[in-house]
N, C-alpha and C positions, 0 to 999 in steps of 0.2 A: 471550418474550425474557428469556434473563437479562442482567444486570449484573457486572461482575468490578472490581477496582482494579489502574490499570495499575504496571509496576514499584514502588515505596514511597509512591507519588503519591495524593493524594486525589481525581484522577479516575476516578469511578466510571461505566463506559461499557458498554455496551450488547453484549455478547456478536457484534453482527455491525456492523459498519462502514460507513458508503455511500463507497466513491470515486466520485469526480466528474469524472475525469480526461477521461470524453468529453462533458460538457459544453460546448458549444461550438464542438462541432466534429461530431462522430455525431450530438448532439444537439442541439434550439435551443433556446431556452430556456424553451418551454412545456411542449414534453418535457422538460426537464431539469427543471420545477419539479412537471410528474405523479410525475416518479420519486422525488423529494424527499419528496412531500405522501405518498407511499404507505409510503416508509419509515419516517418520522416518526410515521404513525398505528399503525405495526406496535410500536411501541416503540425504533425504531433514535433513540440521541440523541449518537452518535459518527460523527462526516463528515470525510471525510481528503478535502484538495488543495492545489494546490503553487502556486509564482508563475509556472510555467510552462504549467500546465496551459493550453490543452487537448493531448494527443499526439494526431500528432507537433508539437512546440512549433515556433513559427517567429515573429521578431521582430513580425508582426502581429498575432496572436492572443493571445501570454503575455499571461495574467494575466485574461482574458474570463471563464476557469470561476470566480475568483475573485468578479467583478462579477457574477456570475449567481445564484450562491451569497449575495451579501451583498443584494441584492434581494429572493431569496426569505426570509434571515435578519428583515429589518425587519419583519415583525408577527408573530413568535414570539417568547417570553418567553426574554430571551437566556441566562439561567440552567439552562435546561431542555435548553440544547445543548452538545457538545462538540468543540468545532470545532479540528481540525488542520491547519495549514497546513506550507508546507516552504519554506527558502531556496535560492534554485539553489545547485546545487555549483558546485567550482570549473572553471573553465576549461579547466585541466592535466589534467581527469577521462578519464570515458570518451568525454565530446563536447563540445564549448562550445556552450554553452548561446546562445541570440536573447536574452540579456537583458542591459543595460548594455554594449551593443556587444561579448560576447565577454569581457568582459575581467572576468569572475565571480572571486571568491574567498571564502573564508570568513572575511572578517578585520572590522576594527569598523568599515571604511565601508560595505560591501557589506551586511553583516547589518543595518545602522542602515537603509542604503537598502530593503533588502528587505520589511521590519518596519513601515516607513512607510507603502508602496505595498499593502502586505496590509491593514494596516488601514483604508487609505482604500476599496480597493473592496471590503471584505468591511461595511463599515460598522458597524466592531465599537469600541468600546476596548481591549481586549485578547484573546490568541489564547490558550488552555486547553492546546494541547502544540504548542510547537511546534521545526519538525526541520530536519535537516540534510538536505539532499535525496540528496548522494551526499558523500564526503570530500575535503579539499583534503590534498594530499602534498607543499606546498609550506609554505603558512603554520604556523608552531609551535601544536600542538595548545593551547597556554595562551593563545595570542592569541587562539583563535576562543573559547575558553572560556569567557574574562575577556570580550569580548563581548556572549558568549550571556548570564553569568550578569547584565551589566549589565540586559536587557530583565525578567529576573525580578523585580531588585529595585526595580525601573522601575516596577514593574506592569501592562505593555504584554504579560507573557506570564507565563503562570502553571507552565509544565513544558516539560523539553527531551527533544527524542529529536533519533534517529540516524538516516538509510538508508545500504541501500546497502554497509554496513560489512562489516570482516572481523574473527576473533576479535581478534585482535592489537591493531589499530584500538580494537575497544569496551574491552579491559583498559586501553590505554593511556589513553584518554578517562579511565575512572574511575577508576584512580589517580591519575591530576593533578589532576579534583575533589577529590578525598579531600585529596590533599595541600597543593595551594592555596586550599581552601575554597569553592572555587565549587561554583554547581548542577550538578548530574550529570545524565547520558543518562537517563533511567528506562525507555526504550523503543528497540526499535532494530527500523526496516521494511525486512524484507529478503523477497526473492524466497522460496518456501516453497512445495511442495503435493505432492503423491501424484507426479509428474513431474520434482519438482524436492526431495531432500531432503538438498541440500548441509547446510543451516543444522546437522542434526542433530552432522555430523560436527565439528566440533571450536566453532562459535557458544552452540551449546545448553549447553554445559556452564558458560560462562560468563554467560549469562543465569538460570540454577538457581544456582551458587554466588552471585553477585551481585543477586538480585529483580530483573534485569531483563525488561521483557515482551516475546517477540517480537507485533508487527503483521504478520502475512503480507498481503503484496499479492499476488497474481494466485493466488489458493488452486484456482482452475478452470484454472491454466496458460494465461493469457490467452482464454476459454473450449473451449481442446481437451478439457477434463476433461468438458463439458457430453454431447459426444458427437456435436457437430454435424458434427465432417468427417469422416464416416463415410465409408468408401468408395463411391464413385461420387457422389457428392454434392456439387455446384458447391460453390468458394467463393468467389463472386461477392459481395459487402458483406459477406463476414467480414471482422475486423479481419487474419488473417493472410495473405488473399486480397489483401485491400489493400496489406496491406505488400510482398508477392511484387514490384507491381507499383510500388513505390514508385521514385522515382530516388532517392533516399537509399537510399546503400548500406547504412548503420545500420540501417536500417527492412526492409532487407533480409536484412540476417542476422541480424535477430530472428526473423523468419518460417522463417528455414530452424534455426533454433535450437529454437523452442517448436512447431512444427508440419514435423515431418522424420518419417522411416520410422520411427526405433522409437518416438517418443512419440507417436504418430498408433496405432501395433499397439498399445503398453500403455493408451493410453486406451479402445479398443474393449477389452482385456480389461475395467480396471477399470469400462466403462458395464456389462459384462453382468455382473457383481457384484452390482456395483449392483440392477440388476432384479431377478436371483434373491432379492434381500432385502427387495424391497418399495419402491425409492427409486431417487428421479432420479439420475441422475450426478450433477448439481451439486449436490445436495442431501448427496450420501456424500463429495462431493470436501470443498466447505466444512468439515464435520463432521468429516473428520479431520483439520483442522488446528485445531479446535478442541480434539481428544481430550489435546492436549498442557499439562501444567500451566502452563506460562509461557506460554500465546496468550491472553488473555482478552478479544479482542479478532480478527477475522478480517475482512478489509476484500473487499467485493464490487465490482461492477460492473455498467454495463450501459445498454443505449443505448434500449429502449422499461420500460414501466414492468411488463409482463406477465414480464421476464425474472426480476426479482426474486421471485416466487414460491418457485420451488427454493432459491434459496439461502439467501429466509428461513426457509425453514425449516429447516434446518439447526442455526438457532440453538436448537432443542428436539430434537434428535437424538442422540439417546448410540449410536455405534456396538457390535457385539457384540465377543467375543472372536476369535469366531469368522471373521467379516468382514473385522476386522482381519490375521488369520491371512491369508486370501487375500488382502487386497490385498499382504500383506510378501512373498508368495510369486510376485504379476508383479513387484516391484520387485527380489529376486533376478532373475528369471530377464533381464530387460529392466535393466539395471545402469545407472544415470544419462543416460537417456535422451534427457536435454536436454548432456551434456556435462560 
């Protein structure tokens, strides 16, 4: 495992991530505390989860992966971990959120309330980064600011990030710190992987100008990068399988978003890559979102404890020149495959 430091931040974190997000839901929490104990021994000391977790979130379950997680937290030396949580977005977003009846925003009741409810069932005193789950486009960015930066000086949270964001969104974030004095984003988790490489196009430049770190979440493209929906191959308990059949229509055109015709073709390119050089799918997919200088940091998944295998290792993978070369050469030919 290596270690990296995130955007200007003194946390020093663990080159691969565990998300948790199917804790509580894929998972129960024996498995959720196998997949935990397996990470943890491997060297992973970076764990991202939100108040919503487990997906898909619904007013009964938020906040369960939180309490699972703060369970298995009590007899590890709490110094030796680096726990990230998230505040629901707002409302106005891309969904309203099952938490505080709908009626989410990013402003200093809601983050007070949020901040509260995390540390009771994570059983912690304070959270090490903690984030904005998605943006609010209604409240003044200095309000959610002045907020955030109160929990800093609070000592309830030690660093802030972002999800979810657009370039625009994180300049304006950091110039209003800059300029009102408050804590800044140091991190911003957005969607990221061989399937998906919006971020590159106009994100990246202001995470390099500015030291800020991207966190890619779904670097396996919610696992298609693994190679499991291979043609002819049921997806009966795949997560995409599941979504197909979901009544949320959300849940459903995610599934036809991250698992459609050409990102299901470019994944079977990039698995036989993959093989020609010696490495699982998930193992080359992780690995190149690591290859970039601002990720220092690549958040995995996973609902039994044998999945994690590939992806850990990843974290000790330097892809070639040449490899690289062909995966840039399906991602020409197959042009943003997710949209």
């Amino acid at each position: 495992m290596k270690y990296n430091y995130i955007g200007k931040s003194g946390l020093r974190v663990s080159n691969i991530c565990m998300g948790t997000m199917t804790f509580g839901k894929k998972c129960d929490k024996k498995t959720s505390f196998e997949i935990l104990d397996k990470a943890y021994a491997n060297g992973v000391n970076f764990f991202d989860m939100a108040e919503v977790y487990p997906v898909p979130p619904t007013a009964e379950t938020y906040g369960v992966t939180e309490g699972i997680f703060g369970e298995w937290l009590a007899d590890k030396p709490r110094d030796s971990i680096i726990l990230a949580t998230k505040v629901a977005g707002a409302a106005n977003g891309w969904f309203v959120p099952p938490v505080r009846h709908g009626l989410t925003a990013i402003d200093a009741f809601h983050i007070t309330t949020a901040i509260e409810g995390s540390l009771r069932r994570l059983k912690t005193e304070y959270i090490d980064l903690y984030q904005v789950h998605w943006p609010d486009t209604v409240v003044p960015i200095e309000e959610s600011l002045e907020a955030l930066d109160q929990l800093v000086r609070s000592g309830k949270v030690r660093y802030l990030g972002t999800s979810n964001e657009n370039a625009y969104g994180l300049t304006k974030a950091l110039e209003t710190s800059r300029y009102q004095g408050f804590k800044r984003f140091e991190s911003i988790q957005n969607n990221f992987s061989m399937l998906n490489r919006r971020f590159l196009d106009e994100i990246a430049i202001v995470c390099k100008q500015e030291q800020v770190s991207l966190l890619p979440f779904s670097p396996l493209a919610g696992g298609v990068l693994s190679g499991k929906y291979a043609p002819g191959v049921s997806w009966e308990g795949f997560r995409y399988g599941d979504y197909q059949n979901n009544p949320d229509s959300r849940m459903r055109m995610q599934a036809g978003r991250f698992a459609n015709e050409r990102s299901l073709a470019a994944a079977q390119k990039y698995a036989a890559i993959a093989r020609r050089y010696g490495l699982a799918p998930a193992t080359m997919a992780a690995a190149w979102t690591l290859s970039f200088n601002f990720v220092p940091s690549t958040i995995i998944g996973a609902t039994h404890p044998g999945q994690l295998d590939d992806s850990l290792a990843a974290a000790e993978t330097i892809l070639s020149e040449e490899l690289q070369k062909e995966c840039d050469g399906v991602n020409q030919e197959i042009l943003y495959p997710m949209g």
